[in-house]
Structures are given as C-alpha cells and as structure tokens.
C-alpha positions in Angstrom: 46.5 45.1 -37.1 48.8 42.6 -35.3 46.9 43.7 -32.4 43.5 42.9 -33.5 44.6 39.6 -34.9 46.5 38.8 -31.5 42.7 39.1 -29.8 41.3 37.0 -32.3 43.5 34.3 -31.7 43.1 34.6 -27.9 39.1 34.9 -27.8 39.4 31.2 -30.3 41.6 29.7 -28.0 39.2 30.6 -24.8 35.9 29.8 -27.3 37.9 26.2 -27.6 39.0 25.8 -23.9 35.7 26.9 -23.1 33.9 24.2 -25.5 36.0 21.3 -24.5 35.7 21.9 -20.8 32.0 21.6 -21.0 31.7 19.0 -23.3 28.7 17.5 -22.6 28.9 13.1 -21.2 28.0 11.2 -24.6 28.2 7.8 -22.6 28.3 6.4 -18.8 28.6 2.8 -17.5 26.8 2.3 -13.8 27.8 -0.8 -12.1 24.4 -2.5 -10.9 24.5 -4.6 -7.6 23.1 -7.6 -6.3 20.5 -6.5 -3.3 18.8 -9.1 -1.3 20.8 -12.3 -2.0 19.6 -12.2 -5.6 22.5 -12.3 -7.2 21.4 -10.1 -9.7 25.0 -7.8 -10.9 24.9 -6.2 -14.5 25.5 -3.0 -15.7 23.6 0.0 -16.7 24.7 2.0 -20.5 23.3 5.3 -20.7 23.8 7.0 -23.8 23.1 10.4 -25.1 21.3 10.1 -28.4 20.6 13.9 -29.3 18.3 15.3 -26.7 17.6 11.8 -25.5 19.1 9.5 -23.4 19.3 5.5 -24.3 19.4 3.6 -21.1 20.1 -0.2 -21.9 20.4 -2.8 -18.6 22.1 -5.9 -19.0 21.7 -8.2 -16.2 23.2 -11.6 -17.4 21.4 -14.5 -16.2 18.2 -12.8 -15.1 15.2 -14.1 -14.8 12.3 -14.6 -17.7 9.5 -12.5 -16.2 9.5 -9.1 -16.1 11.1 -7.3 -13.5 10.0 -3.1 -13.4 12.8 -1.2 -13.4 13.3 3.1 -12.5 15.6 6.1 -12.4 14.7 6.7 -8.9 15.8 10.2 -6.7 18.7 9.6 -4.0 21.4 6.6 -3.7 21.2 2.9 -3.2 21.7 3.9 0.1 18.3 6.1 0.5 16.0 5.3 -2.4 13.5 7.9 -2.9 10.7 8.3 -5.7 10.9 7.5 -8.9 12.4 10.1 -10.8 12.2 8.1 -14.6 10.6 4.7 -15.4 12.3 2.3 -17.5 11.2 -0.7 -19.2 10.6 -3.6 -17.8 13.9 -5.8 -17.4 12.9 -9.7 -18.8 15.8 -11.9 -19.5 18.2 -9.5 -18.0 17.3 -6.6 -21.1 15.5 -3.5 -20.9 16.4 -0.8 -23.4 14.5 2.7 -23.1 15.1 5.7 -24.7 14.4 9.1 -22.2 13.4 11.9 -24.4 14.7 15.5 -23.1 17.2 14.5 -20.4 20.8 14.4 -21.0 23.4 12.2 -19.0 24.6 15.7 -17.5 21.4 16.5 -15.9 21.4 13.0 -14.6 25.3 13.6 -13.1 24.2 17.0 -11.6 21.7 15.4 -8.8 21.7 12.1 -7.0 19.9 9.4 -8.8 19.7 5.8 -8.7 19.1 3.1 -11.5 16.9 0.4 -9.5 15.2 -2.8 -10.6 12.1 -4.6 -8.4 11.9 -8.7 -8.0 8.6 -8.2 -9.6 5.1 -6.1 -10.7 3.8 -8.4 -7.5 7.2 -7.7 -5.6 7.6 -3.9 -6.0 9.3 -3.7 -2.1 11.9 -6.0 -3.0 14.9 -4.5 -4.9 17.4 -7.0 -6.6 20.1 -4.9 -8.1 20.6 -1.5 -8.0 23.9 1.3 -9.2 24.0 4.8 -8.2 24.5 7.5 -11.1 27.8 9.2 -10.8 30.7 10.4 -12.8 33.1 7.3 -13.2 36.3 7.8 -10.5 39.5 9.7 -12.4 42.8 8.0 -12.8 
C-alpha cells in the first residue's frame, strides 16, 4: 500500500511540474518603434482571452486618421505577408480581438505587429515591434 500511494504522489507531482511548465502566455507587451522619422513609439498588449487573443495598440500622440495596422510573417527586419489584420489604429487606439490563436502560437513563429502611414500610404511603415518572448532576468 505505501508503495501504491508513493506512485501516486510521484505521478501528481510530474502531472504538476508538467502543468506549470507548459503554462500557456496569458499576456505579452511588444515594444513598437518609430520607422521612417515618424516618431511613432507605443506598445502592443496581447492578451489571451479564452481561445482568443486581444491585441490593443497604444501609440500616444498618433495621428487622427486611420492608420491600417497587421500581424505580419517575419521581423521588422524582413516584413513579409500579412499573417493577421488588425484594426485600424486612429488616435493612437486599435483594439481587436483574434479568435482561435493563442499568444503561444504567435511566440512559436516569427511575426511582426506593423502599422502603415495610411490606407493611401500602405508602403510606408511608421512603427513596428517584433513578437517574442520578453528577455529573462
């Protein structure tokens, strides 16, 4: 019996370990940069919301009209397609919600939160902040 109960108590520990090793990313913070002397820096919330992900950019002192934001494949550095479009960012806001993507899936390939001048601008990108996990202590 003190056997059996001994394996118990090891397989719970490991079903814990297990659990809180994989815990899945409830919230991340990318860091937007200015591109193209617009002097556009802000931030980037994602938040996981379920099965969804809440994606809220704050760009303070942005400009009234809208400005089309996107999830797009690759890094700042070599922007690819767009992966996931986002709301339009107008007064430095945009807040969209992503249904059936979770911050992990995000962290697992190389993605890029990006945001266009304009709808008549599309080529020009203002700010942009790559999608990785944040640097450990």
């Amino acid at each position: 019996m003190k056997k059996l109960s001994f394996l118990l108590s090891c397989l719970a520990l490991a079903a814990l370990s297990t659990a809180a090793a994989t815990a899945a990313t409830a919230s991340l913070t990318v860091k937007l940069s200015a591109e193209n002397g617009s002097g556009e820096n802000g931030t980037a919330t994602l938040t996981q919301a379920g099965s969804d992900v809440k994606v809220v950019i704050d760009i303070p002192h942005g400009p009234a009209g809208p400005q089309p934001a996107h999830i797009h494949d690759g890094t700042c550095a070599g922007i690819l397609g767009v992966a996931y479009g986002l709301g339009s960012v107008a007064n430095g806001s945009s807040t969209t919600v992503l249904k059936g993507l979770t911050i992990d899936q995000l962290l697992a390939g190389k993605y890029a939160i990006n945001v266009h001048k304009s709808t008549s601008d599309m080529g020009n990108y203002v700010t942009c902040g790559n999608i990785v996990k944040p640097s450990s202590m």
